[in-house]
C-alpha positions in Angstrom: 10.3 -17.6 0.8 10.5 -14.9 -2.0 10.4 -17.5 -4.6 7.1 -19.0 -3.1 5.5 -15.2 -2.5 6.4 -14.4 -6.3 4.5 -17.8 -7.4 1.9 -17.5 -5.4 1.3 -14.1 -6.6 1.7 -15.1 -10.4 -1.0 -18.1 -9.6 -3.4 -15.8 -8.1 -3.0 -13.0 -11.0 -3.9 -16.3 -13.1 -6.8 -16.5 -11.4 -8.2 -13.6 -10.8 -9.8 -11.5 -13.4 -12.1 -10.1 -15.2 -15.1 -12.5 -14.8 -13.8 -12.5 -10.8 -14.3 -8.3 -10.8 -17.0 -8.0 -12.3 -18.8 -9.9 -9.5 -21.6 -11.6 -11.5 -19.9 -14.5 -11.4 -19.3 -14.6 -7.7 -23.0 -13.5 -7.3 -24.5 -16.6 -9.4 -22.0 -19.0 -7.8 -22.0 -17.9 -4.2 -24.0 -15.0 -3.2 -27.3 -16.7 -4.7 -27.2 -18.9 -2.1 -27.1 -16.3 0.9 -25.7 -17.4 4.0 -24.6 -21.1 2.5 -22.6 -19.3 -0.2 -20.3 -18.4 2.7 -19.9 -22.2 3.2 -19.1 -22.8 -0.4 -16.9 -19.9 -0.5 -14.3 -21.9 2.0 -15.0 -24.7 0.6 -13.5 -23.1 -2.6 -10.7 -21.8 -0.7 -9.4 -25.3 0.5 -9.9 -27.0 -3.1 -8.0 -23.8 -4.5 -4.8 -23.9 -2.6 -4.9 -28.1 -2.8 -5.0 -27.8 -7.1 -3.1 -24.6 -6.9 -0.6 -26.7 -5.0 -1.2 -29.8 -7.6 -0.4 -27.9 -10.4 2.4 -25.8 -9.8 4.3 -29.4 -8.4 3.3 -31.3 -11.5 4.7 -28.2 -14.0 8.1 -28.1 -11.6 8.1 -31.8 -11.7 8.1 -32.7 -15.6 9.9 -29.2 -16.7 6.6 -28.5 -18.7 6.7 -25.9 -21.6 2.9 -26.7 -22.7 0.1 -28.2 -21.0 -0.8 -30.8 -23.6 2.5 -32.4 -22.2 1.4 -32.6 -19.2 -2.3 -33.5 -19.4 -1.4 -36.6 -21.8 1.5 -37.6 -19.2 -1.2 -37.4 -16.1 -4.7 -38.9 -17.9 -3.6 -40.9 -21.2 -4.0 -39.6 -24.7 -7.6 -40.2 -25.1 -8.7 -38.2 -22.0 -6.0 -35.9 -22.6 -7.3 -35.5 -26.4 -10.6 -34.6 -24.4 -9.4 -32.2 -22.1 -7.1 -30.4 -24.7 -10.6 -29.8 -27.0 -12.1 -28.5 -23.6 -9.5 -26.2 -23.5 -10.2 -25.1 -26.8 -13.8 -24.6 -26.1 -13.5 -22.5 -23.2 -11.1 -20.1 -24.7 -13.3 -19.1 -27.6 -16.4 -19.4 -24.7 -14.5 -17.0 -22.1 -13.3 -14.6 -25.3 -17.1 -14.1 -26.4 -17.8 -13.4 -22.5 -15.1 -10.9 -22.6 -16.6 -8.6 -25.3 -20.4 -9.1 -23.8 -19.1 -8.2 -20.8 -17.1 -5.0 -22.3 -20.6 -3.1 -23.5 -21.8 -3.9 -20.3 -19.0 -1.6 -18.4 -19.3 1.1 -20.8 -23.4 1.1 -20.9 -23.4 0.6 -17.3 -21.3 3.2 -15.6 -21.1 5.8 -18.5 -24.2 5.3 -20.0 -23.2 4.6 -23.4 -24.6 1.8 -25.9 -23.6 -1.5 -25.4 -22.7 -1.7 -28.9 -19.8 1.2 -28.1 -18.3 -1.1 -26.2 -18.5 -4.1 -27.9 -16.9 -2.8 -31.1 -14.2 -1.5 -29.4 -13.0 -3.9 -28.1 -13.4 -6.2 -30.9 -11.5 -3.9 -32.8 -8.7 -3.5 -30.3 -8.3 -7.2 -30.5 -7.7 -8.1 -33.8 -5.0 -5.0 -33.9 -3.6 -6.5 -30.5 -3.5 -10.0 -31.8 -1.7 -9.0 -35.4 1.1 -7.0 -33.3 2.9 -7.4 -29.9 0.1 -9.2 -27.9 2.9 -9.9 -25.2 3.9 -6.3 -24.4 0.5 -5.4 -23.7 -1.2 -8.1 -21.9 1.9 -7.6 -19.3 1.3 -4.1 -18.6 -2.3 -4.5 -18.5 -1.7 -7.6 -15.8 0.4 -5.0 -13.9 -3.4 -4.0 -13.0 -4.1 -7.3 -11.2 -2.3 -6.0 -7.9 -4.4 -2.8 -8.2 -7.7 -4.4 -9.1 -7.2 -6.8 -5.8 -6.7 -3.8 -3.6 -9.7 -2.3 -5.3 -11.9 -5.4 -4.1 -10.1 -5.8 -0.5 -11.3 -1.6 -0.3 -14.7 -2.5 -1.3 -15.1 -4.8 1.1 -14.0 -2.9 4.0 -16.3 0.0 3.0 -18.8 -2.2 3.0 -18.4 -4.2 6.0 -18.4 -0.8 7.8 -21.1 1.0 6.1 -23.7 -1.8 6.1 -26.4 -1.5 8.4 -28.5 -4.3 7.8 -27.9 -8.1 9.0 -26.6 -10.6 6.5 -30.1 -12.3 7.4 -32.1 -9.6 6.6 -30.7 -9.7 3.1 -30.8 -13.4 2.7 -33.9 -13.8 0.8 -32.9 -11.4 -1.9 -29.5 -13.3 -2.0 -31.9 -16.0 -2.8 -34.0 -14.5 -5.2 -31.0 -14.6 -7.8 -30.5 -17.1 -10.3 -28.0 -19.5 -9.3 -24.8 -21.2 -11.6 -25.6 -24.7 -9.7 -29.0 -26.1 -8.0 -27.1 -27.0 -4.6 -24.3 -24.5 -3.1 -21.5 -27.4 -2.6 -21.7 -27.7 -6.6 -21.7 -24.7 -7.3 -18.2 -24.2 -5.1 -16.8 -27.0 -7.1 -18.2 -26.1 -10.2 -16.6 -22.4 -9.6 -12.7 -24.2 -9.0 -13.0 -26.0 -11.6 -14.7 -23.5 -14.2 -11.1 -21.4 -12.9 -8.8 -24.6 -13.1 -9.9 -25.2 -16.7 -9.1 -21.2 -17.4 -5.3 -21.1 -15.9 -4.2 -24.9 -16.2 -1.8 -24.4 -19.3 -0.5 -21.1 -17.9 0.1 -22.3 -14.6 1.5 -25.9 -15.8 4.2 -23.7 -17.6 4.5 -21.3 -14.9 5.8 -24.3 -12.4 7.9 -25.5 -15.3 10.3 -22.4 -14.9 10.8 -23.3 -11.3 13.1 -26.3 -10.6 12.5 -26.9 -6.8 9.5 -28.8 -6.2 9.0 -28.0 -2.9 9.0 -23.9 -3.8 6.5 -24.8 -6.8 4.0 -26.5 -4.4 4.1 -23.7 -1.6 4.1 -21.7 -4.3 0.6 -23.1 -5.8 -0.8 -24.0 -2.2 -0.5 -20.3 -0.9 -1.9 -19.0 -4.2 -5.0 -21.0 -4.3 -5.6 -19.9 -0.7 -5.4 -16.6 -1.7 -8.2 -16.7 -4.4 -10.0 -18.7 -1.9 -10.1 -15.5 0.3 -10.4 -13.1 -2.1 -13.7 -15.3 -3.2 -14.7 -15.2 0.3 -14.4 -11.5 0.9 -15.7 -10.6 -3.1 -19.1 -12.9 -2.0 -19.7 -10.9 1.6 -18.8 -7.7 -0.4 -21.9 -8.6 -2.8 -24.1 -10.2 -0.4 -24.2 -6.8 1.9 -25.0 -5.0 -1.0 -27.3 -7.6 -2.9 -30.1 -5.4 -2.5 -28.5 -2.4 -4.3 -26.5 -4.1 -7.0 -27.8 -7.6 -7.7 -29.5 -6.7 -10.9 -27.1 -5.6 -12.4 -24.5 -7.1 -15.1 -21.7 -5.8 -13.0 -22.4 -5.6 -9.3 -18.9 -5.3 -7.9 -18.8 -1.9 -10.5 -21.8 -0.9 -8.8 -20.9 -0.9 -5.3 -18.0 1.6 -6.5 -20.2 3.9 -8.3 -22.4 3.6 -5.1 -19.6 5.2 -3.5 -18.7 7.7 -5.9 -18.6 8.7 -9.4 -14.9 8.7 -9.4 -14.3 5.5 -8.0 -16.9 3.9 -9.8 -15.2 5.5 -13.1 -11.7 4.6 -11.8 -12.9 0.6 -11.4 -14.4 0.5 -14.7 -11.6 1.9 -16.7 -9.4 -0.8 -14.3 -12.3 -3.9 -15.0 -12.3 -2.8 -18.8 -8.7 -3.0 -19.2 -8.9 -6.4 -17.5 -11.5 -7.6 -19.8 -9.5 -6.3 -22.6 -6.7 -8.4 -21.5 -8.5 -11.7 -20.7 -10.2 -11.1 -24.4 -6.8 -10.9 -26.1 -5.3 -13.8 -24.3 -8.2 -16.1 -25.6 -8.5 -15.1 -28.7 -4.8 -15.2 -29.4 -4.6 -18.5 -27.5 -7.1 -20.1 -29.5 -5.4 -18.9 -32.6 -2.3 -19.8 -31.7 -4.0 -23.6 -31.6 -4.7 -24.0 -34.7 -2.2 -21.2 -36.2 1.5 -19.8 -36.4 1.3 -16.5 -35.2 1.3 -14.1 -36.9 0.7 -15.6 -40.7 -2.0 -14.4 -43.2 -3.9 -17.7 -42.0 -3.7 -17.0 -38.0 -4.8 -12.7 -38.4 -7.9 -14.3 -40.6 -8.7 -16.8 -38.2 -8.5 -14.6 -35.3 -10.7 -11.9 -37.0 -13.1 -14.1 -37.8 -13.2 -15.5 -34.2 -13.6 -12.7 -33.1 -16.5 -11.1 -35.7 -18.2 -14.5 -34.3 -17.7 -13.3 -31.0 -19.3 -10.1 -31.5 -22.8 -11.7 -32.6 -22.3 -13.9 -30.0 -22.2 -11.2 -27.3 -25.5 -9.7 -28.1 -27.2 -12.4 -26.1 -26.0 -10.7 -23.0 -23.0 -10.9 -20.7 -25.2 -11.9 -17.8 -27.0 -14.8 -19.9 -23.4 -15.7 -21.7 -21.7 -16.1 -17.9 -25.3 -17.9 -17.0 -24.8 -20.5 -20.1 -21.5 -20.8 -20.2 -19.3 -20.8 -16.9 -21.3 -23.5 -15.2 -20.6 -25.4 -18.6 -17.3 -25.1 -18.4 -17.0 -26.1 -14.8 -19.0 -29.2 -15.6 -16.9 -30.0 -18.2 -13.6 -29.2 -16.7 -14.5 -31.5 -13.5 -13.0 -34.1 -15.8 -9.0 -32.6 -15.4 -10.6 -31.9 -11.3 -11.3 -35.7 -10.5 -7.9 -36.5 -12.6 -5.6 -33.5 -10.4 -7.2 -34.9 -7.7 -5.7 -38.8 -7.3 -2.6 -37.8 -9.5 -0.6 -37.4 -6.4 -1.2 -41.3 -6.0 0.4 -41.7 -9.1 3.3 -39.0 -8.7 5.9 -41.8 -8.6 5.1 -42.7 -12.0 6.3 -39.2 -13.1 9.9 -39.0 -13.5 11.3 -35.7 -12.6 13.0 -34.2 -16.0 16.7 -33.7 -15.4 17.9 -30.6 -17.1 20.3 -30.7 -19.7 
């Protein structure tokens, strides 16, 4: 049981980050479509905890130590060629969405240019990148338990402060641009947009864990919890659409609608977590191409990161609009294949260990 509580936990730190606290992304995929968003929310939930349980099984049952092994084993080389470049994509995508999303924080609860923010985390990057990237994105994920109490206490405030109905505030839900035109799409678009982001991490996360069974408790209590912490994130947002949803970070303005501290506390706690989803792109997608650590990898990173930079000036709300609904589209292609894989799971002979 420990063993399953300790994956589970691992999957849903996976999971859950930055894009996830800020709350745009919740409010474009969910809370734009009001009361139905609740709907797509549990819908979310149950496709969550069947990959979660998917994955973690398939990296326990082929020993995996990268996810390119796995994704050529489960959809041939030429989808898995296509899936692998996906990959790719989405990690320079979600690193330019990190340091958009870093000038909003600063401009947005302290009031300082966008451009503040943006450079310093670019900068903190590259240094990050060119020295111990592991030390520090560990410490910062020691956050992730304290960033998913942070949203549980938002949503209790607001559950027992509200004093409006959820209808009253469904046409303003509405008014708000949505990631998908129908909500069901949008809920599959959402598990699959977070499926692309944690595959390889959790296909080598269920690759340490020999039992099968453990492994797929493991992933199928994990995904259920980012299914309800989606589901409690959206009815956070929706009570307080009429306060917050113009902004770039709505879940950071429900705290500063509480106080100045706490609003300053969650965005020193959301900037850290943006920090360390930035550093874990960049580096990833370095690492693709890259040794570590050689002349050519610090040059490639820098430059990915420069380019990231520009990038980020289009906005982080526009970036998340443009990007994680492509993403989602595009990852749909590893959904469909997790999905009828467990059809195939006796083609998959479990590695024994040396």
């Amino acid at each position: 049981m420990k063993n399953i509580f300790i994956i589970a936990s691992a999957f849903i730190g996976i999971i859950v980050g930055a894009g996830f606290a800020s709350g745009q992304e919740i409010l474009q995929y969910f809370t734009s479509f009001g009361k139905m968003g609740i709907v797509g929310a549990i819908v979310a939930a149950v496709i969550f905890a069947y990959i979660g349980m998917i994955l973690m099984r398939l990296g326990s049952r082929l020993q995996s130590e990268n996810h390119q092994e796995v994704i050529n084993k489960i959809s041939g080389r030429f989808l898995g060629k296509i899936i692998d470049y996906i990959l790719i994509f989405v990690l320079l995508g979600i690193g330019i969405v990190m340091i958009a999303g870093s000038g909003s924080i600063l401009n947005q609860q302290f009031g300082l240019p966008t451009m503040t923010g943006t450079i310093l985390i670019s900068i903190l990057v590259i240094i990050t990148a060119m020295t111990n990237v592991d030390r520090v994105v560990k410490v910062i994920a020691g956050l992730t338990p304290l960033l998913i109490l942070s949203v549980i206490f938002l949503f209790l405030y607001s559950m027992f402060t509200m004093d409006v109905s959820f209808s009253s505030l469904e046409g303003t839900a509405l008014s708000h641009d949505s990631a998908a035109g129908h909500w069901l799409i949008s809920a599959i678009n959402y598990v699959s947009l977070a499926t692309v982001m944690g595959a390889s991490m959790t296909l080598v996360m269920g690759g340490d864990e020999k039992n099968e069974k453990i492994a797929s408790w493991g992933g199928f209590f994990g995904g259920l919890g980012v299914g309800i912490l989606v589901i409690i994130n959206h009815l956070t947002i929706f009570a307080n659409v009429e306060a917050v949803g113009s902004l770039d970070m709505p879940a950071l303005g429900i705290a500063a609608n509480i106080s100045n501290m706490i609003g300053g506390l969650y965005a020193i706690i959301l900037f850290a977590m943006v920090y360390s989803s930035a550093v874990s792109m960049f580096f990833s997608f370095g690492t693709r191409f890259f040794e570590p650590k050689t002349p050519k990898f610090k040059m490639f990173v820098t430059i990915s990161v420069v380019v990231g930079f520009i990038t980020s000036f289009f906005g982080f709300t526009e970036l998340v609009s443009f990007f994680y609904p492509l993403f989602g589209y595009l990852g749909m292609i590893l959904i469909v294949i997790l999905i009828i894989t467990p059809f195939r799971f006796q083609l998959f002979k479990k590695k024994q260990p040396n």
